[in-house]
N, C-alpha and C positions, 0 to 999 in steps of 0.2 A: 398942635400946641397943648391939648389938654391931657394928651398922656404924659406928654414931657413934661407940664407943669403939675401933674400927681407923681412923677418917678421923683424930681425935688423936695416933695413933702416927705415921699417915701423916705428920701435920704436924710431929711431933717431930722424923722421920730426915731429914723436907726441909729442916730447919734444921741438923743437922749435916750433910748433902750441899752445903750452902753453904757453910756454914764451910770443908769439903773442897776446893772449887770455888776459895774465894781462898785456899789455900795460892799457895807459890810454882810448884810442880806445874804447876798447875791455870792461873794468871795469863795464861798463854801464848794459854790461848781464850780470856779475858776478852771481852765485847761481840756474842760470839758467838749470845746469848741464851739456849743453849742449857743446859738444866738436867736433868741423870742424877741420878734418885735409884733405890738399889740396897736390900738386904739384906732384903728382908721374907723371901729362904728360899724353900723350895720345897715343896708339898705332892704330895699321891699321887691329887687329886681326877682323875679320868678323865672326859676328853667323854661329856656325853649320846649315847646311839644314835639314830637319824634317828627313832624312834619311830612311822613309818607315812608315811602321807600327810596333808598338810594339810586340817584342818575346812572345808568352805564353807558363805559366806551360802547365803540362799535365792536372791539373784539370781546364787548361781554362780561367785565371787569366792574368793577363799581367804580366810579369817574371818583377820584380823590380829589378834585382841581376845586380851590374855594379858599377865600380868606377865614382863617381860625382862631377863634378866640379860647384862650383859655378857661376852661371849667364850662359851664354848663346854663350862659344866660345869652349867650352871642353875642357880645360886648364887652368893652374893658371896663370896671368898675372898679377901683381900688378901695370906695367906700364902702364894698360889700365883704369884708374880712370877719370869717366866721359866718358869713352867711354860707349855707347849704348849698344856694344856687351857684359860687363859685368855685366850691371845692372841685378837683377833678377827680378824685376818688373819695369815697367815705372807709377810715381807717375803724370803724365802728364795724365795718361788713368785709372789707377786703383788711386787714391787718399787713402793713407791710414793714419784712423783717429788715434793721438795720444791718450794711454792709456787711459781712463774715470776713471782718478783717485777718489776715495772720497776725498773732502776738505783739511782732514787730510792728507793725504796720499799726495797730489797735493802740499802740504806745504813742508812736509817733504825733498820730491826731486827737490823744488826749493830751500830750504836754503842749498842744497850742494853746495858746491864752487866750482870751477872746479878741481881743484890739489886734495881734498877729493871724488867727483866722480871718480877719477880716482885711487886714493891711494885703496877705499874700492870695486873696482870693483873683481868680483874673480877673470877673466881671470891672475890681476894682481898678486895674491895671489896664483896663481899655484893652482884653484881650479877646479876641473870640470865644464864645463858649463850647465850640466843636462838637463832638457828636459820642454820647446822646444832651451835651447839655443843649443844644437846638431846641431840643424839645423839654425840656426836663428841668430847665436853669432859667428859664425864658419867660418871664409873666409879661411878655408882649405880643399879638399876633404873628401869626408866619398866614402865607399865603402857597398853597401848594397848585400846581402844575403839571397835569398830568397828560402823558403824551404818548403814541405809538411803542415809543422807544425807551425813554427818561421820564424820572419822576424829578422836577424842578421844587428844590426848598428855596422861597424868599422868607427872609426875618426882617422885620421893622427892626428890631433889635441890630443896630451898628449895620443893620443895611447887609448882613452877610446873606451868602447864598449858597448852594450846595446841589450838581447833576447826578442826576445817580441811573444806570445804566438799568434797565430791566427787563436783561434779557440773561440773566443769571450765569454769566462767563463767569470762569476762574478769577481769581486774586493772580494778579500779579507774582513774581515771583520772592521778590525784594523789594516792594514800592518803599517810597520814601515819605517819613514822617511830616502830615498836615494835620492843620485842627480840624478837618473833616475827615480825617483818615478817607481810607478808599473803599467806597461803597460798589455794593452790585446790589443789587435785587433780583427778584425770582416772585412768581405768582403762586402760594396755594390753598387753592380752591379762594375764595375773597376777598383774603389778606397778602398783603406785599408782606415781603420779607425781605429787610434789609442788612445785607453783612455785611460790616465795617472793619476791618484793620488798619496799622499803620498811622492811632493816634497822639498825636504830638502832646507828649507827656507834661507841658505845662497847664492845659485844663484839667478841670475839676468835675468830678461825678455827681454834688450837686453842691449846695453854697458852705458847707461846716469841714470841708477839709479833707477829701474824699478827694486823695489823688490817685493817681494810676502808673502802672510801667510802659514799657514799649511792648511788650505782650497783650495789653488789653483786647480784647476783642468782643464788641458790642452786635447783638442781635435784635434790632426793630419789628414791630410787626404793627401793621399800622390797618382799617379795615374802618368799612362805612357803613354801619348798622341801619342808616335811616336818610333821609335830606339833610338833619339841622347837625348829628354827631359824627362825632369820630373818633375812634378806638384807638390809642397809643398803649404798648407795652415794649420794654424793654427787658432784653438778658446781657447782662454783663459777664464777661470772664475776664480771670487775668490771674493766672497759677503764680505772680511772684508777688501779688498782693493781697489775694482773697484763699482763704480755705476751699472755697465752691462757689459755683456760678451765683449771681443772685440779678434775681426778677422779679420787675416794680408788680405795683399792683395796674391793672387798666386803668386808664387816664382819658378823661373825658375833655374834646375840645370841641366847639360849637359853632356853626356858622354864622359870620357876619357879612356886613355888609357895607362893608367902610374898605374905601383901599386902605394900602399902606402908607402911613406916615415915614418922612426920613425919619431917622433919629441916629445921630453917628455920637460915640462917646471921643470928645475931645477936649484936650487940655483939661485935662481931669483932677481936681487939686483935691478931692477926695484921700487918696492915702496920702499927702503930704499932713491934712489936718488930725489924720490917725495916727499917724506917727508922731504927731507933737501930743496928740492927747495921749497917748501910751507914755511919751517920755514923761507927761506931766503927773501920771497917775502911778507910774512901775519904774518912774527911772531910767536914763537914758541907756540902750541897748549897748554891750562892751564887744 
């Protein structure tokens, strides 16, 4: 209950950081896609200590299996915004470069407007976040699963889940479009390495408008530096939307020790009341 009753606030300040967004201020970036929401405050929660070295399987691996929290205090905090301890990377030491859209593409996601970035986002559509937003799109714990064979993704988030093979076989030769597309993985040396194709082009690469084609093709690499961290980086490609690959900065998740909560997005009237606030503020859509 107390994540889901902070995701509610969450959604409360995102509608007045809108309202904020179409002042006149604010007007100047319009289309820009981009959406700042601020005020949740700042708390006194302090990063986990590396807490040792990493568990391993039996065949030698560093054991991935553990519920994860985002960013770097082992817990979900929503009132730590701006706090150091829940960033998952510091953009101060790791700089990371926005999308290398092509032209077209670069056009596209700046004529959204902001109340439309956010109407046609899936999160708001009760859609899966697919893969990488699993991890990427996700300010909720996942719980990983780690086995002889398979690396098991749970999300609290809408309760989704995701097998993924790793024993490094081929792709398929045609698989057919899922919001987890088709994963393999492969070991090297401490880090998994996850290849996905065959992602169903309605998710989102992260929340400002960053879609994809049926070409995409996302590379994870995922590795346990210690007992309490875990190392997430992605590479994305996708030759009819991007110039060149591009790859996040490491991203920092932390162990906790809470299972997972449900939390399923249903009967969602969120874009119904964005869609009325859009009409009320730009006029209704022709």
């Amino acid at each position: 209950m107390r994540r889901r009753t902070a995701f509610y606030v969450f959604i409360a300040i995102s509608f007045l950081a809108v309202l904020y967004m179409l002042s006149d201020s604010a007007r100047a970036q319009a289309g820009s896609g981009q959406v700042s929401v601020a005020g949740f405050g700042k708390s006194n929660a302090k990063p986990l200590p590396p807490g040792g070295p990493a568990p391993r399987t039996a065949d030698g691996h560093p054991d991935l299996s553990g519920v994860w929290f985002p960013g770097k205090i082992g817990r979900e905090d929503l009132t730590a915004e701006g706090n150091p301890a829940r960033l998952q990377f510091d953009p101060k030491v790791t700089p990371e470069e926005k999308p290398p859209y092509q032209p077209w593409a670069a056009d596209k996601v700046k004529k959204l407007s902001t109340l439309d970035a956010e109407i046609l986002r899936p999160s708001v559509n009760c859609m899966p976040r697919g893969v990488p937003g699993m991890f990427m799109t996700n300010p909720y714990p996942i719980e990983l699963i780690l086995t002889k064979t398979e690396l098991i993704q749970l999300d609290e988030l809408n309760n989704n889940f995701r097998v993924i093979p790793t024993d490094g076989h081929p792709h398929s030769k045609d698989p057919d479009p899922t919001f987890n597309g088709e994963g393999v993985a492969h070991w090297e040396g401490d880090t998994l390495i996850i290849d996905t194709i065959a992602i169903d082009e309605r998710t989102w690469n992260n929340f400002v408008g960053w879609f994809h084609s049926d070409q995409e093709h996302v590379v994870e690499r995922i590795s346990r530096p210690s007992m309490n961290y875990l190392s997430y980086q992605v590479t994305i490609e996708d030759p009819k939307v991007l110039t060149r690959p591009w790859t996040s900065a490491p991203r920092t998740w932390s162990l906790g020790h809470e299972a997972l909560q449900e939390y399923y997005c249903t009967n969602n009237r969120e874009e119904e009341a964005l869609k009325a606030l859009r009409d009320l503020t730009e006029g209704p859509k022709k």
